[in-house]
Every structure is written in structure tokens, then in C-alpha cells.
N, C-alpha and C positions, 0 to 999 in steps of 0.2 A: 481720831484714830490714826496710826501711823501705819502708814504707806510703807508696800516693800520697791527696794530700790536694788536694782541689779549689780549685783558684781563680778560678773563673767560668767565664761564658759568654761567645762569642764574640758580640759584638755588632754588626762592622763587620765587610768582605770588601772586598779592591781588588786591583788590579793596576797597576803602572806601565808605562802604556805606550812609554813615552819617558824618557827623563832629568828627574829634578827641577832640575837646577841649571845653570846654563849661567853658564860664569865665576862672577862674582861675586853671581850672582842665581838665586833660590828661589822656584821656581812650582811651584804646587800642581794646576797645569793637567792636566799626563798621568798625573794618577792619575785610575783608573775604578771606580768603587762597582761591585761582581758579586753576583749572587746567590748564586752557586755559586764556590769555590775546589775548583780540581783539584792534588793534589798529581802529578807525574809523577819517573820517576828525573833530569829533567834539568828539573825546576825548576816552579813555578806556571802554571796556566793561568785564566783567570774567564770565566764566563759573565755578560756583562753584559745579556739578556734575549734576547736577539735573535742573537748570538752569543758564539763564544769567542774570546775576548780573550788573547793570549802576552804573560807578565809581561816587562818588560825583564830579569828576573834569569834568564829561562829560554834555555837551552840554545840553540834555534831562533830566537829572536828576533832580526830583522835587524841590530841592531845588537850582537852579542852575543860579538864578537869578543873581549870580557876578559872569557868567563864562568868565574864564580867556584864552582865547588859549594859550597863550606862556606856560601856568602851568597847560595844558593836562594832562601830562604823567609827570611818577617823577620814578628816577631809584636812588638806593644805593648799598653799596660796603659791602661784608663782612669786608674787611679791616677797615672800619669804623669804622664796630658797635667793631671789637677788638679794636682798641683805645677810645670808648664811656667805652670797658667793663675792660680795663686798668687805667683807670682814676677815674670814675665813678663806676655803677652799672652795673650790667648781663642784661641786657634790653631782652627782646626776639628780634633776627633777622626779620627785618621790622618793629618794633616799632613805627616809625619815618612816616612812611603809605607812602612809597614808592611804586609803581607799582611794580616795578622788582627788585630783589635784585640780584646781581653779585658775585662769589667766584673770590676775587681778591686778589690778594698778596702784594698787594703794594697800600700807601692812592694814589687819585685818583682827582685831583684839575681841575679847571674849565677851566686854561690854558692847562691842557691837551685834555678838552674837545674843544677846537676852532674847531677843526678842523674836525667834525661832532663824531657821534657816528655810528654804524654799527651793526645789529642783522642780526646775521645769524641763518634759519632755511631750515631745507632738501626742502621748496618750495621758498625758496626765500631770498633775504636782503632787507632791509630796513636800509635808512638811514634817519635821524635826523640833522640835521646840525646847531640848536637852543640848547644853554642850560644855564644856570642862577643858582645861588645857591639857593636851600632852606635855608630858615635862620631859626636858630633857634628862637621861639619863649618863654617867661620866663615859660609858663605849659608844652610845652615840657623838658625844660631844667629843672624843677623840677624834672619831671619824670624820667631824663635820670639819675639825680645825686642823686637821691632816698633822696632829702630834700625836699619833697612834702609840707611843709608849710612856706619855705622859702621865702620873699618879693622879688621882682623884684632886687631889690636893692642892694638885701645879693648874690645875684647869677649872679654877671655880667662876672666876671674873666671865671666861666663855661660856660656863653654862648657863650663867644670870642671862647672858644675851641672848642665849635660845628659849629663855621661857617668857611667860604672856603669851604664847601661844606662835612664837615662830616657828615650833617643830610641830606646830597642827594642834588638830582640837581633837578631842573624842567625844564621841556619843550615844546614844541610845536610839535604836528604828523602831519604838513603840508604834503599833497600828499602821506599819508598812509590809504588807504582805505580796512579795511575787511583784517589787517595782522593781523595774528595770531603766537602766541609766545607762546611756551611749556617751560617747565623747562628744561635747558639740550641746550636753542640756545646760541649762541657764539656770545660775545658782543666783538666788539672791536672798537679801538681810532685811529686817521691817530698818525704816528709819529710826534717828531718835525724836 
């Protein structure tokens, strides 16, 4: 049986409130830093101090008319964003509007993810056992390589290098109801 082996702590929490991209352009405007991440069966909620904030990928969310389950929840790697900020531009950590961001040491591939993922927190775990690559899309991938007026076209070699799963992963919170995740819980991967 394979063992789960740890790969950090959860460092960032957000929610999008709104769409990142409109057309051709990548703002980083409606995502909202939360203290608390609420996992529910129909998607992310945050508490961003004062209230709770409905992630755009969730269920109820006004504009939520192509809600996707398997693309609930979306989690990234610091290790990432250092090879986005190696190649490319400083992006700010979560750019990419990932739920959770991870302090990880090492990049972090979707074959490692088979074998579910795991959040620990002092009430409990949750596991995830769904996960899929975010691809990057060409307004992300301007944004990332700071050529904001580059054509789809001019920027394809950069995009190859945002996929596998460097722009994060998405998923589904099947059988997670009302979990709650603070910065500081311990995510980890079964071995191979």
C-alpha cells in the first residue's frame, strides 16, 4: 500500500470572485485573499474577514451558469510560480486564481497527483482523489511572460511551459461538506 508523503503547507487561500480574463485580458483584480477556505459539495466558499465570499467555481455563484464539478477546487505549488518567476515574470503568488497555494520544494505533476491528495487540518482530513491540469490559457500566458500584447500565435512555446500542470491543477470536493482549511494545513500525495 502506498504511503502518503507530505508536500507542504498551505500558504495562500483565495476565491475568485468574478472572472480572471475578459477576452484577451488577465486581471488579477477578482481574486480575494480569505482567511478561511470552506470546502462545500457544490464548490469553495472564503471568508475574507468580515464575510463569506462564493468562489466563482461554486455552485451558487451568480454567474455560475457553466458550473463545472470536476473544476470546484483548484490548488498551486510555490515551486511553480519559482519556475513561472525563472523563465518568465514575478507574477504575484496565486496569480493563476488557484484556491490554495502549497510551499513545495519540488514541481509537482499530475502523475503524482493519481493517487488522491490529502489536507490535513487539527479537525480533520480531507481527501480529493480527482485532479486534471489547469491549462494554461494565451491571457494567462501573456500575463505570466509580461508580453501583454503578444498574439496567441507569438506565445505558444510559453504556453507548452505552463502546462503539466504549472498553472495548477483542478478538481472536484466530492464528499467534502462544510471542510474548512486555514493557511498552515499540510497537504500531501500517496507515494508512488
Amino acid at each position: 500500500m502506498r504511503e502518503w508523503v507530505d508536500v507542504g503547507r498551505v500558504v495562500k487561500l483565495q476565491v475568485q470572485r468574478d472572472l480572471l480574463r475578459r477576452g484577451s485580458v488577465y486581471s488579477t483584480q477578482n481574486l480575494a485573499e480569505v482567511s478561511v477556505l470552506r470546502l462545500t459539495p457544490d464548490g469553495p466558499i472564503g471568508f475574507d474577514g468580515a464575510s463569506w465570499v462564493v468562489d466563482r467555481h461554486h455552485r451558487a455563484h451568480p454567474a455560475s451558469a457553466r458550473y463545472d464539478p470536476a473544476r470546484a477546487l483548484s490548488i498551486g505549488f510555490s515551486s511553480h510560480y519559482e519556475y513561472i518567476w525563472e523563465r518568465f515574470d514575478s507574477i504575484p503568488l496565486g496569480s493563476a486564481g488557484e484556491n490554495l497555494i502549497v510551499d513545495a520544494d519540488r514541481m509537482v505533476s499530475l502523475t503524482d497527483l493519481r493517487g488522491g491528495i490529502r489536507i490535513g487540518t487539527p479537525h480533520g482530513l480531507a481527501s480529493i482523489t480527482t485532479a486534471a491540469v489547469a491549462q494554461p490559457c494565451a491571457p494567462f500566458t501573456r500575463f505570466a511572460t509580461g508580453r501583454r500584447d503578444a498574439r496567441a500565435g507569438e506565445i505558444v512555446e510559453e504556453r507548452d511551459q505552463l502546462r503539466r500542470g504549472v498553472r495548477g491543477f483542478v478538481m472536484a470536493v466530492d464528499g467534502l461538506d462544510n471542510f474548512d482549511i486555514h493557511p498552515g494545513a499540510l497537504v500531501s500525495i500517496r507515494s508512488a
